[in-house]
LOSETOR-553863 format. One record per residue: residue in one letter; x, y, z of N, C-alpha, C, O in turn. Coordinates in pm, whole numbers, plus 50000, padded with zeros to 5 digits. Example, Ala and Ser with C-alpha at 12.3 -4.5 7.8 and 13.67 -1.06 7.14 Angstrom:
% residues 2
A513194943150780512304955050780513204967050780514244966850846
S512854977550708513674989450714512905000350787513415011450804
END
This chain:
% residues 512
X865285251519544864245261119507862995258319590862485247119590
X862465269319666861485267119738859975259119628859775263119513
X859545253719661858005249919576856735245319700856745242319819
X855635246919583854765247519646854285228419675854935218619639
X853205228619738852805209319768852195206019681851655195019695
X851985213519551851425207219450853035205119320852925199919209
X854065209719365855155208719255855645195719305855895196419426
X855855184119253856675178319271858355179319271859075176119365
X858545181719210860305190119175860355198519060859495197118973
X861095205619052861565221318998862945224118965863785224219055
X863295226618831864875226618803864835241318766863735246118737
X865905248618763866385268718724867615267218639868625262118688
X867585271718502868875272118495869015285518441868535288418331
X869985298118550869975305618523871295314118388872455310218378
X870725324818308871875326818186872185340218195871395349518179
X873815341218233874185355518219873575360418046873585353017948
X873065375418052872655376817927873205396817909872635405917848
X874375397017985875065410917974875515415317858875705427317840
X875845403117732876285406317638875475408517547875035398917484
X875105420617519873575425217416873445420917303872355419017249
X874855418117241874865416317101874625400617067874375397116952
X874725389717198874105377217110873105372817219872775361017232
X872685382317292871665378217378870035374117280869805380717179
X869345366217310868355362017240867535374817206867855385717256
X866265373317104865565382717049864755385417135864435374917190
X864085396117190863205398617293863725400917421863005406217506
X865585395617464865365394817596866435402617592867385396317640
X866855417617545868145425617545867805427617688868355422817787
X866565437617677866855447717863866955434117959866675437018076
X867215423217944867315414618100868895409818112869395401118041
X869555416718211870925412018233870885390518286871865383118294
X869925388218301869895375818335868245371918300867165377318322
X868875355118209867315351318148867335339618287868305338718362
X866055331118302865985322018432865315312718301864995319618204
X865115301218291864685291518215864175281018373865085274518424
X862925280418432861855267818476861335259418442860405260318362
X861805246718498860645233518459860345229418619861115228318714
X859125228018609858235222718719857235210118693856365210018606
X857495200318778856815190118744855915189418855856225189418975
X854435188418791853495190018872853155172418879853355164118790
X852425169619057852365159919043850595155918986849645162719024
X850435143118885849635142918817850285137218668849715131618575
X851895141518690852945143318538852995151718454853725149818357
X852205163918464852285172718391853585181018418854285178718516
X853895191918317855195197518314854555211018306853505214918254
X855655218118384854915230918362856445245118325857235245718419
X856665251718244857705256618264857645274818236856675280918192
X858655279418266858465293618332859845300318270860965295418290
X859565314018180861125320618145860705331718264859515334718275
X861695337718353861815349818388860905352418488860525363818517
X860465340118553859175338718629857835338018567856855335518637
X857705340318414856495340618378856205326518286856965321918201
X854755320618333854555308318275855075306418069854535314817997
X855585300718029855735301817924855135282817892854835273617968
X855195283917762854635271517670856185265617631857165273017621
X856225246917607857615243817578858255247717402859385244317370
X857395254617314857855256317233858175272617246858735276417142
X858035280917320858825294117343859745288917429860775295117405
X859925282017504861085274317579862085267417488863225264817525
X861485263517327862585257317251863145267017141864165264117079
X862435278417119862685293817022863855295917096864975297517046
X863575295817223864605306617340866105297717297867125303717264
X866025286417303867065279217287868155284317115869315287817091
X866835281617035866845281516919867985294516862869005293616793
X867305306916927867645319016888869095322316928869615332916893
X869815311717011871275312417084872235303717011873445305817022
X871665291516917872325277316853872355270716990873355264917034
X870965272317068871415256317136869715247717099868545250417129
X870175239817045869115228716986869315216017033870105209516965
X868605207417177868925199117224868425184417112868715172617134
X867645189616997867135178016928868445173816832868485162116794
X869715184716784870565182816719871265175516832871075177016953
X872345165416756873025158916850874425168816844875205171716935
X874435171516746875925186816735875785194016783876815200516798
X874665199416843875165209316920875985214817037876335226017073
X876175200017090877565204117188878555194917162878475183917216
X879605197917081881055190617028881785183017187882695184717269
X881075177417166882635166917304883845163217299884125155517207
X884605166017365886325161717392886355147517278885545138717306
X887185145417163887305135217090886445131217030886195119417005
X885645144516985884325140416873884775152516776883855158616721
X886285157416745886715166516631886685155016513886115155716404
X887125148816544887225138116384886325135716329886195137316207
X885225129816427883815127816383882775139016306881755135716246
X883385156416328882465165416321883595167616173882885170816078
X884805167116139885445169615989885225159115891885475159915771
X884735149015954884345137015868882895140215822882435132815735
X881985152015878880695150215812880585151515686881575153115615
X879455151015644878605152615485878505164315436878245172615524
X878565167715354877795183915350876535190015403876165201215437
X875975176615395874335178315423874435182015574873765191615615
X875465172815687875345175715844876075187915829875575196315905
X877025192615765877485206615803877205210315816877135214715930
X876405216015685875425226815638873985228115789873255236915833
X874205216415812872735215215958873835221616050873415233016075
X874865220016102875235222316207875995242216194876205250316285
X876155243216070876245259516060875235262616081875275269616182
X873865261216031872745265116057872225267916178871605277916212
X872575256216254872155258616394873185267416498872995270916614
X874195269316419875295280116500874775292516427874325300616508
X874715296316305874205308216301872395309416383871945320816388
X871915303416413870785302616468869615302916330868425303816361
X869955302016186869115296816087868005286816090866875287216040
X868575278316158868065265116172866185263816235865205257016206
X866425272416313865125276116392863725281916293862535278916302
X864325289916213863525295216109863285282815993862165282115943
X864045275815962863955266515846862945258315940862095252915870
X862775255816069861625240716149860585251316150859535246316112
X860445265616183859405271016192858565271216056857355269316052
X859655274515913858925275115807858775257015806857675255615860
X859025250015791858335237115773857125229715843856335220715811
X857345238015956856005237116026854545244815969853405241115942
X855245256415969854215264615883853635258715751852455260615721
X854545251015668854035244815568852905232415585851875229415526
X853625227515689853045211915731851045221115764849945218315717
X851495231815865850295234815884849065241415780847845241715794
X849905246415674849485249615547848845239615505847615239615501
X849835226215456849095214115409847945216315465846955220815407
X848015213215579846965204415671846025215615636845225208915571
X845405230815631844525233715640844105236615521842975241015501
X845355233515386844965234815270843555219315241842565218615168
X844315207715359843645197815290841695199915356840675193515330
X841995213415458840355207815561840105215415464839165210415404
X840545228215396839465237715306839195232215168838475237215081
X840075218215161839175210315033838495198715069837865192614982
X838535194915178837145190815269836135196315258835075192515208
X836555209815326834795220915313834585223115164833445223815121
X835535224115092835035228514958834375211914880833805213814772
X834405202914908834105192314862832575187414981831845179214925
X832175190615099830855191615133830105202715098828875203715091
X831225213715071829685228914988829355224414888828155225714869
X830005218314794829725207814672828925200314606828355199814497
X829095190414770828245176514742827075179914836826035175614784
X826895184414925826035188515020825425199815079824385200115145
X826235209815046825565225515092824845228815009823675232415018
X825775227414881825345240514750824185231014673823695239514600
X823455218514645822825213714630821235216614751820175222314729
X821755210114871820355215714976820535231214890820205232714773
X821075241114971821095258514900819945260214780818975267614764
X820635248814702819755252414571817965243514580816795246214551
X818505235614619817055228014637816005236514710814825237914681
X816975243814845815955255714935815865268014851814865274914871
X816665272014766816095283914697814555279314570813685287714549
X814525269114522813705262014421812575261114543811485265114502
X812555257814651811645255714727810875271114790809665273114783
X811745279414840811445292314833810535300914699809455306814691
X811625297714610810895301614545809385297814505808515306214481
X809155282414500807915282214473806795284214553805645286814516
X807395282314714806525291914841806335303214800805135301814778
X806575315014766806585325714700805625325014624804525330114648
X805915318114513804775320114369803375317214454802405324214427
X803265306814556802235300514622801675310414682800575315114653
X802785316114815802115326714846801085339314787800075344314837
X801955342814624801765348214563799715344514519798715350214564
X799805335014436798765328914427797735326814532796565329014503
X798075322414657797045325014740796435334614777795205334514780
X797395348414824796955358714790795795368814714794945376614756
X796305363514554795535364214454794465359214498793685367914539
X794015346614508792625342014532792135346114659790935348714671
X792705346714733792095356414859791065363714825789865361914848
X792075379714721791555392414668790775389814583789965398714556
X790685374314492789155373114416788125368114473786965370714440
X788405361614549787545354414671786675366314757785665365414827
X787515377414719786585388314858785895399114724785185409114734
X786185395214659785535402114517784205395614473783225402414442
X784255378514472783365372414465782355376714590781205380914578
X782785375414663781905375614820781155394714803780135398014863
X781445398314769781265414114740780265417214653779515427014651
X780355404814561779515404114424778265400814466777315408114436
X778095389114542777185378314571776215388414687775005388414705
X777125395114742776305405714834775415414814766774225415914794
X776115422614660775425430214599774275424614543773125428714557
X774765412214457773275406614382772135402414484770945402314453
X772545399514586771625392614658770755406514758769615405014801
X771645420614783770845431114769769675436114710768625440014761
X770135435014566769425440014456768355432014465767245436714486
X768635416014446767515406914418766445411014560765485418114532
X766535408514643765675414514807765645429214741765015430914844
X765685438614688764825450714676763975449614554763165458414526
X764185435914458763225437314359762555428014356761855425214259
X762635418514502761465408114525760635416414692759945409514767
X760865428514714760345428414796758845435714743758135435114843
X758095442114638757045441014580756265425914569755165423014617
X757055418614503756475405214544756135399614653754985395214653
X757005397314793756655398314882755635399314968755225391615055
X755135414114916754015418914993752835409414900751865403814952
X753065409114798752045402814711751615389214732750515383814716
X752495385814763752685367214823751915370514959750955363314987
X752255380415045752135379615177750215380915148749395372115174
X750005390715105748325392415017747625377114980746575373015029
X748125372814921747975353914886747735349614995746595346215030
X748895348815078748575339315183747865346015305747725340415414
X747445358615273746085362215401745055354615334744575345815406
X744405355415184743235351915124743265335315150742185329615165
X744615326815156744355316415214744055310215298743405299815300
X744665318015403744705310715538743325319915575743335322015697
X742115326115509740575330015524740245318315463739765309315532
X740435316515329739625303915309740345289415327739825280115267
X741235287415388741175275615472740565275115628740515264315688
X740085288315694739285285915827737995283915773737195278415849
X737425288515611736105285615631735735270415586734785263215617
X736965268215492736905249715488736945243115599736305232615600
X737535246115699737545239515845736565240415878736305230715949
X735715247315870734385249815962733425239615877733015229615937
X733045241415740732915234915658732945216615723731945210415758
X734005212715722734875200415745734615198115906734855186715943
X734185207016003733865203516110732255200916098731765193116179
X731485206916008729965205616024729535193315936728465187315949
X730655189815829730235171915781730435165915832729645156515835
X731845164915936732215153516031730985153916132730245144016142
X730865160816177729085163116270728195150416246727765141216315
X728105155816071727095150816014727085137816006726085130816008
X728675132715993728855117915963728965110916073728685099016055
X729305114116197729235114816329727415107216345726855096516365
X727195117516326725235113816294724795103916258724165095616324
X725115103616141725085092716021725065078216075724085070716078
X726795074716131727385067016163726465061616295725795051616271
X726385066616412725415065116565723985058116492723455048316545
X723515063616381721965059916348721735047616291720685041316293
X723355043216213723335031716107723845021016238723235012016297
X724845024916250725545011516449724375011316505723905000116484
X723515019116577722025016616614721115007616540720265000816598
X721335007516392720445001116325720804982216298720014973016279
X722414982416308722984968816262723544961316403724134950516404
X723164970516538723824966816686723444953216687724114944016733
X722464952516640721834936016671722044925416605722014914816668
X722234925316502722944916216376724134916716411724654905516419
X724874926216439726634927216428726864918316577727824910716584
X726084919516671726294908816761726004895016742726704885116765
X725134895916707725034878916653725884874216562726064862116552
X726454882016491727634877016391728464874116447728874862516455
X729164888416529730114882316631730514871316745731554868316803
X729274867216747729074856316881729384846016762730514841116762
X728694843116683728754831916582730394825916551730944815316581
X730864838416476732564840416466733344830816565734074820916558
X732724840216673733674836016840733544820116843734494812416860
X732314816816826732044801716834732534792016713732604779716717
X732874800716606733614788416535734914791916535735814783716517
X735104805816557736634804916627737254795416725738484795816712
X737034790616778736634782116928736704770216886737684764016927
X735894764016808735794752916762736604749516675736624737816637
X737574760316616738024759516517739914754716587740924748916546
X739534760216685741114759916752740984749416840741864741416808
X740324744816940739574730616960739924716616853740644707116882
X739194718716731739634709516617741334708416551742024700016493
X741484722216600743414719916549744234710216658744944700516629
X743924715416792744474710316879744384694116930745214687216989
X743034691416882742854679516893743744667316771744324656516772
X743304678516674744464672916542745914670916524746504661816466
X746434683016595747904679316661748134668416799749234664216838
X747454666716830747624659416902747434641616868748084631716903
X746074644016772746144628616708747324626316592747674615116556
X747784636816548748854634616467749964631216572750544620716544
X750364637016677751404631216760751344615616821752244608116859
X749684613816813749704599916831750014590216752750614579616774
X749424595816628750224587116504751234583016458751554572316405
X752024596916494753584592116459754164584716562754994576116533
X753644587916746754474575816790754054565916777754734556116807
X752774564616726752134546516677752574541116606752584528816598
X753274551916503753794545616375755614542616397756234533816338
X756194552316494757444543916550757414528916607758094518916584
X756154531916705755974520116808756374507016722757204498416749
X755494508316607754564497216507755674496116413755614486316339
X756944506116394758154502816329759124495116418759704485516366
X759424498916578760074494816659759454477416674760234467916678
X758144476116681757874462516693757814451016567757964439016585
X757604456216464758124449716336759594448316327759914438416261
X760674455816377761904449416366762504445616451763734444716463
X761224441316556761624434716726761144421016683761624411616746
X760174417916574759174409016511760664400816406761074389216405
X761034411416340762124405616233763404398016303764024388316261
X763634406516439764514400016511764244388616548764904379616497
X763284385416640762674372716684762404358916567762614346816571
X761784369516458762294355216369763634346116325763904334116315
X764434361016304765844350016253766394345416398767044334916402
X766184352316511766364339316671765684330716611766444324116540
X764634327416601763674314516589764444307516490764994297116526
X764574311516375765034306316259766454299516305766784288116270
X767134306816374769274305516404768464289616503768674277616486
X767694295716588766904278116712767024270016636767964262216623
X766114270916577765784255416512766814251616393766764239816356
X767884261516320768934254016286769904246816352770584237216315
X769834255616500770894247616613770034235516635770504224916593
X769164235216677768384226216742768334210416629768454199116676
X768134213216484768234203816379769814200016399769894187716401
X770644203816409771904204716415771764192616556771724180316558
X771734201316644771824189316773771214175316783771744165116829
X769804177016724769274162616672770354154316616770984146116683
X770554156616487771794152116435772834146516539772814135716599
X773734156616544774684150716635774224141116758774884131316794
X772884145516825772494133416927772454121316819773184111716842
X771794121216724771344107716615772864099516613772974087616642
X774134109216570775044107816541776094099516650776904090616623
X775794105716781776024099816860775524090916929776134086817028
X774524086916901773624073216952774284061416848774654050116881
X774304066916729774684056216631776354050216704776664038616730
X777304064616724778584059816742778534051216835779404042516844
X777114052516953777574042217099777204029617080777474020317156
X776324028716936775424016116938776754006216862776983994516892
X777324012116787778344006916708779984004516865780833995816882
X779794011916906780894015816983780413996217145781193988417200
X778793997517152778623986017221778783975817186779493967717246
X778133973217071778533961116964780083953716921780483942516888
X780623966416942782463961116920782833957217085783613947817099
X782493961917170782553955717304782573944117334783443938017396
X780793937217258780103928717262781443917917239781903910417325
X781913919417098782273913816997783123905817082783013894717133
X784283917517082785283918817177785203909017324786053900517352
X784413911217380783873901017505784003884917489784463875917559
X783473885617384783343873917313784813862217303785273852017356
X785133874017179786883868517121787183864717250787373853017282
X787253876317341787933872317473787713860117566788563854117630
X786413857917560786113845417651786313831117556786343820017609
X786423833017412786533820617326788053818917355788523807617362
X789023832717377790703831517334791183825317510792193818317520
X790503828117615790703825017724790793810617779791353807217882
X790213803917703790103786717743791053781417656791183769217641
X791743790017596792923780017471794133786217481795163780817441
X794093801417550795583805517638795573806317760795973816517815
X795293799917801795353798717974797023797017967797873795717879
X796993797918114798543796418125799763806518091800963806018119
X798693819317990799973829717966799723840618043798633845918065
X800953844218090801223855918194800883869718108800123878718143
X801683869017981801453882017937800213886417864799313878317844
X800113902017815798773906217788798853907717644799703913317573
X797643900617612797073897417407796853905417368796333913617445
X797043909617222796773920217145795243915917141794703924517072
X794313906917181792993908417217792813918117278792383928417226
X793133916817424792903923917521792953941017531792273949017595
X794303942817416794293959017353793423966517279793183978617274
X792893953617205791353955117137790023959417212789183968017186
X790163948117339788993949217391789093970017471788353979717455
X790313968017545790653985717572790363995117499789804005017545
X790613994217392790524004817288789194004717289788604013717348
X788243991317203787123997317215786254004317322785544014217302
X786473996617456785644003317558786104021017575785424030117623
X787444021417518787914040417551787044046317431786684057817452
X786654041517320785714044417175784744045917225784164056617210
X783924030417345782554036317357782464043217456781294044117492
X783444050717545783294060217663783144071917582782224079717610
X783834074017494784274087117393782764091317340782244102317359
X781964076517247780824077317236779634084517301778704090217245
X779904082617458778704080517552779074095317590778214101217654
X779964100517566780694115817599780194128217492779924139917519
X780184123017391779764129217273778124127917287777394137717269
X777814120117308776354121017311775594125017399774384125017376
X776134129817532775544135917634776054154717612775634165117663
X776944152217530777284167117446776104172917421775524182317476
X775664162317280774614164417194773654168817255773064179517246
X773404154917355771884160017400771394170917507770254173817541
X772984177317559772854186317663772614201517551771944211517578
X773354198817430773484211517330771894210317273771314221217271
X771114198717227769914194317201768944202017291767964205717227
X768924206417455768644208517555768184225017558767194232217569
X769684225317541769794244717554769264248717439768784260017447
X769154242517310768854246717218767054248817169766504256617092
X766604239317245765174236817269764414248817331763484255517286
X765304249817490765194260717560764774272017481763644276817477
X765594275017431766594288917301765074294817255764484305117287
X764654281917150764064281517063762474290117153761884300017111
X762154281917281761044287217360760984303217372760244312817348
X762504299317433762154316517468761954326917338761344337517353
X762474323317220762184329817120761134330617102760604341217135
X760194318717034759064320217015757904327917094756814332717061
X758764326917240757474335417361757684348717334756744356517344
X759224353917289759664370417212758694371117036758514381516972
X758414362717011757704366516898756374367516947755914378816932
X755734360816991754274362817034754154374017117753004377817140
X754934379217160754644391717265754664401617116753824410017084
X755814397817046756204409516984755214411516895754934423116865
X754184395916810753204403016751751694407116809750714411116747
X751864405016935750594407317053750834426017028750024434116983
X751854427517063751984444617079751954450416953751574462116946
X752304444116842752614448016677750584448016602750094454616511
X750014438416688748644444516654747664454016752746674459516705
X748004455316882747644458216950747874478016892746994486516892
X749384479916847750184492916817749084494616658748844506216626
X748554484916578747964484616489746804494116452746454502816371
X746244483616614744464486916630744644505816691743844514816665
X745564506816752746014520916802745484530616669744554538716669
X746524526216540746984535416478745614535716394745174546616360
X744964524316360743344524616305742884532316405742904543216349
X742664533316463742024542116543742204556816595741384564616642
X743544558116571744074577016535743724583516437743414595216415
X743854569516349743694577916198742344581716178742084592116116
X741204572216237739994576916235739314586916296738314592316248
X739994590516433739754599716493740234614816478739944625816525
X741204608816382741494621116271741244628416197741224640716191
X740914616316101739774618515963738384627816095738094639816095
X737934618816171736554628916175736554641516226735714649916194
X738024644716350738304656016383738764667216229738794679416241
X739084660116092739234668115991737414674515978736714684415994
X737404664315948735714670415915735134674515990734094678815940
X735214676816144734634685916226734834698016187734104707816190
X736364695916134737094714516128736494719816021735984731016026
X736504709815878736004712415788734454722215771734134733315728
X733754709815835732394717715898732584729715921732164739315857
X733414729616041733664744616143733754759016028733034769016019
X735114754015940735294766215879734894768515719735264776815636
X733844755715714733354759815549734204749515455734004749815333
X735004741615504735384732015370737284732015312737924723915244
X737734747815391738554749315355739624742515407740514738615331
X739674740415531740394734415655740754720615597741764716115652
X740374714715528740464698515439741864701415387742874695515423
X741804709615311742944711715177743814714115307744184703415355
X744154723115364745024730515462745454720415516746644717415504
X744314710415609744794702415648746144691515583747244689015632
X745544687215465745944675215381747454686715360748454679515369
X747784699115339748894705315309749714704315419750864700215403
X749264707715539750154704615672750624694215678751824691615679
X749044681315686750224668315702751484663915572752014653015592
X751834669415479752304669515379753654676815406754684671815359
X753694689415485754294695515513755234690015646756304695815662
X754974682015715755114679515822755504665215781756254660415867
X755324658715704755844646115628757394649715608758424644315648
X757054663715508758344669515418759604668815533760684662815539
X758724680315638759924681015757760504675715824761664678315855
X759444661715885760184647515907761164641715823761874635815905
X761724639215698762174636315609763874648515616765094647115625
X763054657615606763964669615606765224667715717766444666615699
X764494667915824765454662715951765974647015972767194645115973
X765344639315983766014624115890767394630215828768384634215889
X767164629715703768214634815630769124642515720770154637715766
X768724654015741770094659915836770324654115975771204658416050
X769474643716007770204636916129771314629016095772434630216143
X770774616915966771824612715913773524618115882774564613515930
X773304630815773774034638315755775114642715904776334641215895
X774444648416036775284651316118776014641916177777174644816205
X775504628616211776254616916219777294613516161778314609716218
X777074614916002778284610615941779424614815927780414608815887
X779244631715980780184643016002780674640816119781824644116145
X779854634616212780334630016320781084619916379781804619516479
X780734611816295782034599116277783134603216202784224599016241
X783104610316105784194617516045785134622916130786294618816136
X784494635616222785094641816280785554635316436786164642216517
X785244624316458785314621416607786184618516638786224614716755
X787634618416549788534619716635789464634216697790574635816749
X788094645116647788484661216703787414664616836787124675716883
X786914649516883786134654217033787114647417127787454635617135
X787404656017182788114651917327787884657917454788044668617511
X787264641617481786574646317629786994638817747786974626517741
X787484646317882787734635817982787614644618147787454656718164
X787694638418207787354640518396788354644518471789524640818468
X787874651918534788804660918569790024649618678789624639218731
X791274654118688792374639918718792134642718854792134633318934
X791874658818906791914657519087790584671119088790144677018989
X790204673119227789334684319247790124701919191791264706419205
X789304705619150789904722919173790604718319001791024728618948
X790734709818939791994708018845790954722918732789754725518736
X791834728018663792244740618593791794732918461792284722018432
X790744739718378790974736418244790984741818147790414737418047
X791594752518150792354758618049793564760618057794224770318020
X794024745918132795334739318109795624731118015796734727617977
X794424727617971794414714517865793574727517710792464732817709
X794844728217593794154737017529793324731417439792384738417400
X793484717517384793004710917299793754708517177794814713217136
X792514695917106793414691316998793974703016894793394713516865
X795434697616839796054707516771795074711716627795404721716564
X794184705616592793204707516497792434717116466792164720616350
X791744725216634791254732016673792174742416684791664753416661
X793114742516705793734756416764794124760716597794454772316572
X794064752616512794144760116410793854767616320793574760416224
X793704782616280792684790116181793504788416056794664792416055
X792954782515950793324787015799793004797715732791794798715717
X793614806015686792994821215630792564815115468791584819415407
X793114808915436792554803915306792174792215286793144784615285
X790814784815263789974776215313790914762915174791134751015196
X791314771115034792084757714982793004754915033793524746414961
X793864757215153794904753715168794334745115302795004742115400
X793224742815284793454733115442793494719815375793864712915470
X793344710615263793794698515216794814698215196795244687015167
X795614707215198797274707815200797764702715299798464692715305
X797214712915423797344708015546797554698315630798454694215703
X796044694415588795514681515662796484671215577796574662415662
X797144667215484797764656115404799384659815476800214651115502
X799614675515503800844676815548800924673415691801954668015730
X800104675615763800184675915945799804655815936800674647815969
X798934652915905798674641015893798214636916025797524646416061
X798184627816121798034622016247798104631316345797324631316440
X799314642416322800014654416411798434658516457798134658716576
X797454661816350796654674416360795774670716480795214680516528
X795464657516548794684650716645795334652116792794564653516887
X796684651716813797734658116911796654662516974795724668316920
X796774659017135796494671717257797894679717250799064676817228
X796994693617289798244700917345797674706217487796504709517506
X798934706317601798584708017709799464720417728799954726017630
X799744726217897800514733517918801564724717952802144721717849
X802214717718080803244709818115802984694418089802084687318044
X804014693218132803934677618128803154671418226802404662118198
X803314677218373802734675618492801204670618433800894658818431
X800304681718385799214679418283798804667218236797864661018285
X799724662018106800124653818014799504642718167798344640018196
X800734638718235800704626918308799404627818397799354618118472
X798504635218409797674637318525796244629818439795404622418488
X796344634418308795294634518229795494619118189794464612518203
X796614612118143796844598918103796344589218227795784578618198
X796534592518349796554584618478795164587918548794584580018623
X794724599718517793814599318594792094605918525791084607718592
X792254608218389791934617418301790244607418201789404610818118
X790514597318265789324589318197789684590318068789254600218008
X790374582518008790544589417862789314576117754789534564017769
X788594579017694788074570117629789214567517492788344562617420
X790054567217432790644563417352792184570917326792454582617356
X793004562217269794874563417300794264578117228793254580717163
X795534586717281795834603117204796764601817237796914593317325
X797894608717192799324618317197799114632917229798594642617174
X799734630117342799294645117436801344656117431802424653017483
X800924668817342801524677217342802354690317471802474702417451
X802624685317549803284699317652804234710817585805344710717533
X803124721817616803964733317536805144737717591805894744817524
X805574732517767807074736817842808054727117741809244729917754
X807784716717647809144714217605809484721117425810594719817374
END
């Protein structure tokens, strides 16, 4: 069979069909049916009755409508398969008459038809089970919703048409009212001509007293020009004097207070020097002693020498003749190593006797300086204070008496504030020793080095949103909370090695 380059192969099997009476349904007028399969390449199948494309289930009717059913295995009896076909069941008979009368075709069509029944009986109780649960519910929910858009509409409407009724109303009244205030109007307008006449003649009025007082005023300043200057000059001059006497007063008060540091600094430069003096001369009594102590040991330490010398020269004329060495002679050793020991200790003493003497000088020359300057800072402060007192009473003078009290309140005030700050110097210190192990400070490890590489202690980087929970904290983080944190380690090692660190930390790198 000729084909085209897209058929891969093509089978024909052609069917005499002259005999009308069992020729298939549909195909009487064709003396010959053609049955095509074409296999396209790709694997598809493609097949053809009579030249015209047909589908494989009109390709299996065609069969059907003749008793040839290639799905039955009976349908073509083979040489020595009679025994096998009288041995069937009723049930295969009954199939294999069927498919010779050509029944058979109609019984797969109606079962198909059923199967397809099922199947669309089961989608239309699908759909009938989402109009159910899901259509007819929204449906109703959108008609309830409609509807009450409606009533709304409805209602808005309504107030629209009273709304333009109101507005209609408010016009009219406010018509009416303007045609039955416009008599008034003119009447008011009548008022305020008769006013604004007699407020130009009050102005005129009000311009010819100011004149007058104008007058007034030039004749009386003419009369007091000369007094009012001398007052003023007077003023100026104890103004003057008055700011003169403050300044001089702040200033002797600044002298006072550093007189009165000075004169504190040298009283406990005074207290120092005594207990030196005092620590001297306990060393120094001390070294006496031990020199005493050690004079005694050498005098005792010569005397056993002496002794010793002695024994020895009495024991020498009555052991002559012995080679070996006398437990004299161990005597006499020992003592002389006692009085070397002696003569050792006592040049101790008297060298410690020495320095201690020294000691004592130089102290005493630190106390005499210290109370040379401690009266000298004295005679200072007698003498601020007096120049105080009289600069008070200059001022006093100056401004009438009052300047005393004021005064005596300032320095009072200025006492307070000294005190005030004391106290909070103290106070920040102690917060400051508290807190000092959250200052961390150190030098940079090379030039150019980056520092907001180093973020700081983990203490700092921390915000508490709720101020009781930071004793929680601080008892939970414990030591942790003092941690540097850096960026790398690189950091870490740069800062340990080269970082000046004044005291050990545990340094954090956030790369691990």
């Amino acid at each position: 069979m000729p084909s085209t380059k897209q058929i891969a192969s093509s089978v024909t099997i052609v069917f005499n069909n002259e005999e009308k009476s069992s020729s298939p349904l549909g195909y009487e007028q064709y003396d010959h049916v053609t049955v095509t399969r074409q296999v396209v390449i790709g694997g598809r199948n493609k097949y053809l009755i009579n030249g015209h494309n047909a589908q494989l289930s009109r390709v299996q009717n065609l069969f059907h409508s003749v008793g040839l059913n290639v799905n039955n295995p009976t349908f073509l009896i083979m040489q020595g398969r009679i025994t096998k076909v009288i041995n069937m069941k009723p049930q295969e008979t009954l199939a294999m008459l069927e498919e010779a009368a050509g029944t058979r075709m109609f019984q797969m069509k109606k079962e198909a038809a059923e199967a397809t029944i099922d199947k669309k009986n089961r989608k239309v109780e699908e759909i009938d089970k989402v109009l159910a649960e899901e259509i007819t519910p929204t449906l109703d929910r959108l008609r309830k919703e409609r509807a009450a858009y409606m009533e709304w509409s409805a209602s808005q409407a309504e107030c629209e048409r009273l709304q333009r009724f109101v507005v209609a109303h408010d016009y009219y009244s406010a018509e009416q009212a303007g045609s039955d205030n416009s008599g008034a109007l003119e009447s008011k307008r009548a008022e305020a001509n008769a006013l604004d006449a007699e407020e130009s003649r009050l102005a005129s009025e009000a311009s010819a007293k100011r004149k007058e007082l104008e007058a007034l005023q030039a004749a009386r300043a003419k009369e007091l020009s000369g007094e009012l200057r001398e007052l003023e000059t007077a003023d100026a001059d104890a103004s003057k004097e008055a700011v003169r006497c403050a300044t001089k007063r702040d200033q002797l008060e600044s002298t006072a207070a550093a007189a009165e540091q000075e004169a504190a600094d040298a009283a406990s430069a005074a207290k120092a020097a005594d207990k030196a003096v005092e620590k001297a001369l306990v060393r120094e009594k001390a070294a006496e002693r031990s020199a005493e102590d050690a004079d005694a040991a050498r005098a005792a330490a010569e005397h056993a020498v002496e002794n010793a010398q002695a024994q020895v020269a009495a024991a020498a004329s009555s052991e002559e003749g012995n080679s070996g060495s006398s437990p004299l002679e161990t005597r006499v050793a020992e003592a002389e190593a006692e009085a070397a020991k002696a003569n050792a200790a006592a040049e101790a003493a008297k060298s410690e006797a020495s320095s201690a003497s020294t000691s004592l000088k130089e102290h005493e020359k630190d106390l005499a300086k210290a109370e040379k300057a401690g009266k000298g800072l004295a005679a200072e402060l007698d003498k601020a204070e007096k120049a105080a007192a009289a600069a008070e009473a200059a001022l006093a003078k100056a401004t009438g008496g009052s300047a005393a009290v004021d005064m005596a309140a300032a320095r009072e005030e200025a006492r307070a504030a000294r005190r005030s700050a004391s106290k909070a110097r103290d106070a920040a210190d102690a917060i400051a020793a508290e807190l000092s192990q959250l200052d961390f400070s150190y030098a940079d490890p090379k030039p150019g080095f980056q520092r907001e590489r180093v973020k700081g202690v983990v203490a700092k980087l921390l915000d508490v949103s709720d101020a009781s929970n930071a004793r929680a904290l601080e008892v939970a983080a414990g030591g942790k909370l003092f941690h540097v944190v850096v960026d790398t380690e690189e950091t870490g090692k740069l800062l340990l090695s080269r970082g000046q660190l004044k005291r050990r930390v545990t340094i954090v790198p956030l790369s691990q």
